[in-house]
C-alpha positions as CSV (number, residue, x, y, z in Angstrom):
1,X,85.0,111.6,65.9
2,X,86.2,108.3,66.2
3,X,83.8,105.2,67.1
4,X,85.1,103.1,70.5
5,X,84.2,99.3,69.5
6,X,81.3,98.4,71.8
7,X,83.3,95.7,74.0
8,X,85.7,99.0,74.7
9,X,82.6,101.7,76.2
10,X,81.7,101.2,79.1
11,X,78.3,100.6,80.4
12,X,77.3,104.0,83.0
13,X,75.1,102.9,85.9
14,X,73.1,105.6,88.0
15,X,71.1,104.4,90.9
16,X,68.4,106.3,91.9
17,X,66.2,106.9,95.4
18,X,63.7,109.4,95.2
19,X,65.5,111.6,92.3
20,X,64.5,115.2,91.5
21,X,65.0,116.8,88.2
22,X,68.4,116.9,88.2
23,X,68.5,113.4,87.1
24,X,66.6,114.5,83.9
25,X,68.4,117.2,83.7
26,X,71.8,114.7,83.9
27,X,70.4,111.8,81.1
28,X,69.6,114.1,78.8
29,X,73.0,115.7,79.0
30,X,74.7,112.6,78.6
31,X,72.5,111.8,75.8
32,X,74.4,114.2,73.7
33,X,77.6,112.1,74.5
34,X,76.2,108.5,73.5
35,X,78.9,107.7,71.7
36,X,81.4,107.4,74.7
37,X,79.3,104.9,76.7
38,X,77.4,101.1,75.1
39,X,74.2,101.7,77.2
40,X,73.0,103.8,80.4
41,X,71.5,101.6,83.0
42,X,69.2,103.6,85.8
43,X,68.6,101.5,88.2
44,X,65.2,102.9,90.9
45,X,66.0,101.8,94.2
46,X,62.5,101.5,95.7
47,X,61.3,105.6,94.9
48,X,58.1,106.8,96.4
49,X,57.3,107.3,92.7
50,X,58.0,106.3,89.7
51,X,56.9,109.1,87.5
52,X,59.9,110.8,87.0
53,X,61.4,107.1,85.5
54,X,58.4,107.6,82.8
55,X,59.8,110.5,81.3
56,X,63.5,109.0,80.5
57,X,62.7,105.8,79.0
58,X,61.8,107.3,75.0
59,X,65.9,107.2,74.8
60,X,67.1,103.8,73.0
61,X,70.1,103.2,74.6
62,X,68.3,103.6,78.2
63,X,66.9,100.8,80.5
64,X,65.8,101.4,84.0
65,X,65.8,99.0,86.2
66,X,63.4,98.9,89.2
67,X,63.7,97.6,93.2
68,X,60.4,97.0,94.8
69,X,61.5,98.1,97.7
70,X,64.7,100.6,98.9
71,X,67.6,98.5,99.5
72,X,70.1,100.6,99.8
73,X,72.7,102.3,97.2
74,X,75.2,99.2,97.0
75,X,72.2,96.9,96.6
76,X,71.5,99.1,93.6
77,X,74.7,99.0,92.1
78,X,74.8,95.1,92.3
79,X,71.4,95.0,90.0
80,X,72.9,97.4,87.7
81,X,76.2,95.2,87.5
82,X,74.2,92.4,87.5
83,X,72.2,93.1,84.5
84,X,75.7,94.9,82.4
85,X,77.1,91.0,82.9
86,X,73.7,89.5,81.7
87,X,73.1,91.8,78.4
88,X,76.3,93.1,77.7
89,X,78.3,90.3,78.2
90,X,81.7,91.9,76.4
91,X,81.4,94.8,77.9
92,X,84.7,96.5,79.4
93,X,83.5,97.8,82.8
94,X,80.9,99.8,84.4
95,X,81.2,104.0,85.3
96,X,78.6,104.9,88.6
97,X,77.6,107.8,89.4
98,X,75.0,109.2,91.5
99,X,71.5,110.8,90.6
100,X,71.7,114.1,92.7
101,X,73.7,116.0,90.3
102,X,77.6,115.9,92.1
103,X,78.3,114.2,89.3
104,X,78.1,116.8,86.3
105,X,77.7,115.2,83.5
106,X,80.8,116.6,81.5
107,X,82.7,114.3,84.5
108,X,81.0,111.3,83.9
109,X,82.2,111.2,80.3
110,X,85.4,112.1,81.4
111,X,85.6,109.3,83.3
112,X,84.1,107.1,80.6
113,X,86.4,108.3,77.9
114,X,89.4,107.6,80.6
115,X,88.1,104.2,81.6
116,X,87.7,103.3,77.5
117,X,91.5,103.7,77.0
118,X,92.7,102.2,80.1
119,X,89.5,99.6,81.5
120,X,91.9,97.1,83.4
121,X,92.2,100.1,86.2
122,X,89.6,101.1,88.6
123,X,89.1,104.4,88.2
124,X,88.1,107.3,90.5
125,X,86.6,110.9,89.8
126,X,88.2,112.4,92.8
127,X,86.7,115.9,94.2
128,X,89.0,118.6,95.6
129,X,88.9,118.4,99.4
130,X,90.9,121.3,99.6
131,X,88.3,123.7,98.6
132,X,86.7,126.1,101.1
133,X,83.2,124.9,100.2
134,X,83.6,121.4,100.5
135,X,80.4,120.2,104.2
136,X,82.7,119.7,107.0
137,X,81.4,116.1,107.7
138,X,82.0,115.3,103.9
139,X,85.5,116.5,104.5
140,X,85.5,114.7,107.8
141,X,84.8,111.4,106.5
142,X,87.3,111.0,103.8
143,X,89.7,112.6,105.9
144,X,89.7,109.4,107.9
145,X,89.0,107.1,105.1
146,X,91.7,108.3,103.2
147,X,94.2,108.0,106.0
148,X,92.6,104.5,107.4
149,X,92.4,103.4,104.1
150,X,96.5,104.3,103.2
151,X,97.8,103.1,107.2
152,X,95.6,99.8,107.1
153,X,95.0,98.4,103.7
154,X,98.3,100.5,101.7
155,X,95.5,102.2,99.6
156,X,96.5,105.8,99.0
157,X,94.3,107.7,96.6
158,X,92.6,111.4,97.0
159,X,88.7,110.4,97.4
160,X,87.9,107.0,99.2
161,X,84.2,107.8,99.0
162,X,83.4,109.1,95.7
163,X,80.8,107.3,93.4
164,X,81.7,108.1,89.9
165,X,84.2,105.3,89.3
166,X,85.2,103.2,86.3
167,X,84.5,99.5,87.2
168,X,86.5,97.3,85.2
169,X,84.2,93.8,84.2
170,X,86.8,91.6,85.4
171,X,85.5,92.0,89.3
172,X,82.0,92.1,88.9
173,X,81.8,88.8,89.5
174,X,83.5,89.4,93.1
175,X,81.3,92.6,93.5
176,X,78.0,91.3,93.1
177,X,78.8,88.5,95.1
178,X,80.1,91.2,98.5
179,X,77.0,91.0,101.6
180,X,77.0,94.8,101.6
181,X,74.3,96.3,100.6
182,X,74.7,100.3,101.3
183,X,77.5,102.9,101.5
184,X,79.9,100.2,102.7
185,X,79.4,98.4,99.5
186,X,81.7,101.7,97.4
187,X,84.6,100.9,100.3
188,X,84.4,97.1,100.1
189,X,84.8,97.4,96.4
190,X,88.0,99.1,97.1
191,X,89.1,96.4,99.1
192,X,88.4,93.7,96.6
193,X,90.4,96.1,93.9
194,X,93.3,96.1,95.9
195,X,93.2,92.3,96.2
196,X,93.1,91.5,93.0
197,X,96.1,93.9,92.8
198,X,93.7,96.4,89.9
199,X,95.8,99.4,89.2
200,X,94.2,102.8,90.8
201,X,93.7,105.9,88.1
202,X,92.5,109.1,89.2
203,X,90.7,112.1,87.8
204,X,89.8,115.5,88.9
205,X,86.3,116.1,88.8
206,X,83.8,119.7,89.6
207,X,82.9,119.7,93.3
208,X,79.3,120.7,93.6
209,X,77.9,121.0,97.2
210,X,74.4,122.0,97.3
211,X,73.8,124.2,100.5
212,X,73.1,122.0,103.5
213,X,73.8,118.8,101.0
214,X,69.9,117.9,101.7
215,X,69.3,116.1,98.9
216,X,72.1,113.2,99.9
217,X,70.6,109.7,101.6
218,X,73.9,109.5,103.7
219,X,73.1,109.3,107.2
220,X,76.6,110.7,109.0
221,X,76.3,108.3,112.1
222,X,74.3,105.6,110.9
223,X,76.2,104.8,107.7
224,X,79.7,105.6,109.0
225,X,79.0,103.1,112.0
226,X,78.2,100.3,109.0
227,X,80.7,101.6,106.5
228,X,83.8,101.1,108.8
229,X,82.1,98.4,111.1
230,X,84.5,95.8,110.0
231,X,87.7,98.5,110.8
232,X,85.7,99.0,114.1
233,X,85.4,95.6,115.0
234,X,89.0,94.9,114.1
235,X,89.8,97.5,116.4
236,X,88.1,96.1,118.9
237,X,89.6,92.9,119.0
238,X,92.7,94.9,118.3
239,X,92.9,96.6,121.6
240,X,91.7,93.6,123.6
241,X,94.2,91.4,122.4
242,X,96.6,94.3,123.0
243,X,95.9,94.7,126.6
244,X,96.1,90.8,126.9
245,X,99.4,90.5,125.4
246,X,100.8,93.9,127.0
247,X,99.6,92.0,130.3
248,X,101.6,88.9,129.6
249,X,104.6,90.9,128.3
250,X,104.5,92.7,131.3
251,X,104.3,89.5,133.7
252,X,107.1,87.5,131.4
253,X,109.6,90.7,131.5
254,X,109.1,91.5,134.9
255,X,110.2,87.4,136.2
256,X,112.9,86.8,133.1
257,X,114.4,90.8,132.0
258,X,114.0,88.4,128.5
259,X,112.4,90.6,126.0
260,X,112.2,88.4,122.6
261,X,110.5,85.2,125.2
262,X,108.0,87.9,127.2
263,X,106.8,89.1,123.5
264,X,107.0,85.5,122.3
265,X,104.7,84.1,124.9
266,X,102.6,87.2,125.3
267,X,101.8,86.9,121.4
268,X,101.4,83.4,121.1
269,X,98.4,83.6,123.6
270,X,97.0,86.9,122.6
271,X,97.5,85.5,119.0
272,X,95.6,82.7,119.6
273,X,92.7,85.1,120.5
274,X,93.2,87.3,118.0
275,X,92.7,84.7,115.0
276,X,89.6,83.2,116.4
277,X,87.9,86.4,117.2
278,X,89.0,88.1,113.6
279,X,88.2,84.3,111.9
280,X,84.9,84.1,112.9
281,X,83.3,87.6,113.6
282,X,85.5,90.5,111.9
283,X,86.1,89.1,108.6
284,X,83.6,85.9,108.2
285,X,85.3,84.3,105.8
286,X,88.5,82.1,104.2
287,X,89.7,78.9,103.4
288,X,89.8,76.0,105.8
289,X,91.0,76.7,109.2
290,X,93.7,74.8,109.2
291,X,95.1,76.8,106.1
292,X,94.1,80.1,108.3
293,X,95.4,79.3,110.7
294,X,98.7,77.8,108.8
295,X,99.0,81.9,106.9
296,X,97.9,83.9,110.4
297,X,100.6,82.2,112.1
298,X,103.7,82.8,109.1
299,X,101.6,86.5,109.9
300,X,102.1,86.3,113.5
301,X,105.5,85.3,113.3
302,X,106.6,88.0,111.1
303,X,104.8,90.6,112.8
304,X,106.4,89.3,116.3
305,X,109.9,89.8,114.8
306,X,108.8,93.1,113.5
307,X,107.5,93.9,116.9
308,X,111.1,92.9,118.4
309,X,112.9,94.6,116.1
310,X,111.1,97.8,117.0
311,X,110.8,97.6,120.9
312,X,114.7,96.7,120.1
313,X,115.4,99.5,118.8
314,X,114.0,101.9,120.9
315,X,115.6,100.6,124.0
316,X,118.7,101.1,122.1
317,X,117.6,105.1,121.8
318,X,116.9,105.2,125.5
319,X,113.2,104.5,125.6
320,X,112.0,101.5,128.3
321,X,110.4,98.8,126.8
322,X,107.5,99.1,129.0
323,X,106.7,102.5,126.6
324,X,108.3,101.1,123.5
325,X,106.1,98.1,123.5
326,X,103.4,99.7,123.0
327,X,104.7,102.3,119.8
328,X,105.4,99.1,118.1
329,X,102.2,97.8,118.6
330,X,100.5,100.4,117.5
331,X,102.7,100.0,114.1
332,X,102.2,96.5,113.4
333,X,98.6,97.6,114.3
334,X,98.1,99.0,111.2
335,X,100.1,96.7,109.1
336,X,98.4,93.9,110.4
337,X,94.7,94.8,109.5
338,X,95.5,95.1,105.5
339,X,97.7,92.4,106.0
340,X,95.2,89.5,107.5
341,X,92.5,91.2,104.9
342,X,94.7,90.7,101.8
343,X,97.0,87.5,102.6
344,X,94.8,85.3,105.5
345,X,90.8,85.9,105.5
346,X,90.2,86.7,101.6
């Protein structure tokens, strides 16, 4: 078989909270592929116990890594990151993967023998969706991802939320550096990806559903509310600077019959609203405000004349622009989130 030069394998990460056999079981299946990863970093994110760390660490091209205390899944993933950039300092990339056996272990080195050949991509072990099997709140949730993630931020690939994923070392730097420390962290890292403009390569991987999924961490309500609290938020703002411009579009219309000065007015208020809000709560972050605000207002503008063209053209059709007003809102909507993400607050 032929040898990968180091710098080429990547580095596999697993973090680990309260793991069961199966995380034996899975290092000592991978052990019998060593050649198609540099080193495999466990990383024990605060576990009750440590004993079942004790009985992995005789292999040679093992480390574990320890958290005092549970920090949550993306914290782990940072310290596992962390110490590839540290040691391993010409090291292609990183392939995660989780410790409750979803990930069989004939995936992961599919994904690690993918990633070697191609490591400027992010890659993505994607699960079947599709199958009858699959836990209706797993299918639920990247259901929406998927589709949020394609209307909002243009990114359209099968499985927003899976873990085993080939991280190439060019964004660590960016991904250790992210606030999020949980769930949210695997769909920020998406974000920053698509940013940095990293191609996305997906593979099909086994979909293994225990019964009930009880040995997952994920919390349905609890880490949905902080995965897509940013989206949320957006949202938020979205639909109160919506009614506040539909108000003023209303009020403009209704004195002048003048559609391009109603929506002109109505957005420049509502838009002033809209920045400060999304500046300084939703996103937390950018250059100086006057170059914010220089970029959300080229944004604005463009998006207005988007907005006129489509409330245009459905008056044309027959349809008031009292009803079109809103259809075209709801389409710069979802331009405009990926749009201030990418271009304005990055």
């Amino acid at each position: 078989m032929p040898q990968h030069p180091e710098n080429v394998l990547p580095a596999l990460i697993i973090p680990a909270y309260n793991p069961d056999q199966r995380l034996v079981t899975v290092v000592n299946a991978l052990q019998q592929h060593s050649s198609a990863f540099s080193k495999l970093v466990i990383v024990n994110d605060g576990s009750e116990s440590s004993a079942i760390f004790g009985t992995i660490t005789t292999h040679p091209n093992l480390i574990v890594l320890s958290h005092p205390n549970n920090l949550g899944k993306g914290a782990a993933l940072k310290t596992g990151l962390r110490w590839v950039q540290e040691n391993l300092p010409n090291c292609s990339g990183a392939v995660t993967a989780d410790a409750d056996g979803q990930h069989l272990p004939d995936d992961i080195i599919k994904v690690a023998k993918a990633f070697a050949k191609h490591p400027q991509a992010l890659w993505l072990g994607c699960r079947d969706f599709k199958a009858k099997h699959i836990p209706f709140r797993s299918w639920l949730g990247n259901t929406f991802a998927r589709y949020t993630f394609a209307l909002g931020l243009r990114i359209k690939i099968p499985d927003t939320q899976t873990g085993l994923r080939g991280i190439p070392s060019a964004v660590f730097d960016e991904l250790v550096q992210l606030p999020s420390n949980r769930y949210e962290f695997e769909l920020d890292m998406l974000i920053v990806a698509k940013r940095r403009d990293l191609r996305f390569q997906s593979t099909t991987i086994t979909t293994v559903y225990e019964p009930g999924n009880t040995s997952s961490h994920f919390k349905p309500l609890q880490d949905s509310i902080i995965i897509y609290k940013n989206f949320l938020k957006f949202s938020g703002v979205g639909i109160a600077s919506a009614a506040l411009d539909y108000g003023l579009f209303a009020l403009v219309y209704g004195f002048t019959g003048e559609i391009l000065l109603a929506l002109a007015l109505a957005r420049l208020v509502s838009g002033v609203f809209n920045f400060t809000l999304n500046r300084q709560w939703v996103f937390k972050q950018g250059g100086s405000l006057l170059t914010d605000a220089t970029k959300y207002t080229a944004l604005a503008a463009t998006l207005v004349l988007c907005n006129y063209g489509l409330t245009k053209g459905l008056t044309w059709v027959g349809i008031s622009p009292f009803i079109g007003k809103p259809i075209a809102e709801i389409v710069v909507f979802l331009l405009s989130y990926g749009l201030q993400k990418k271009l304005v607050f990055r």
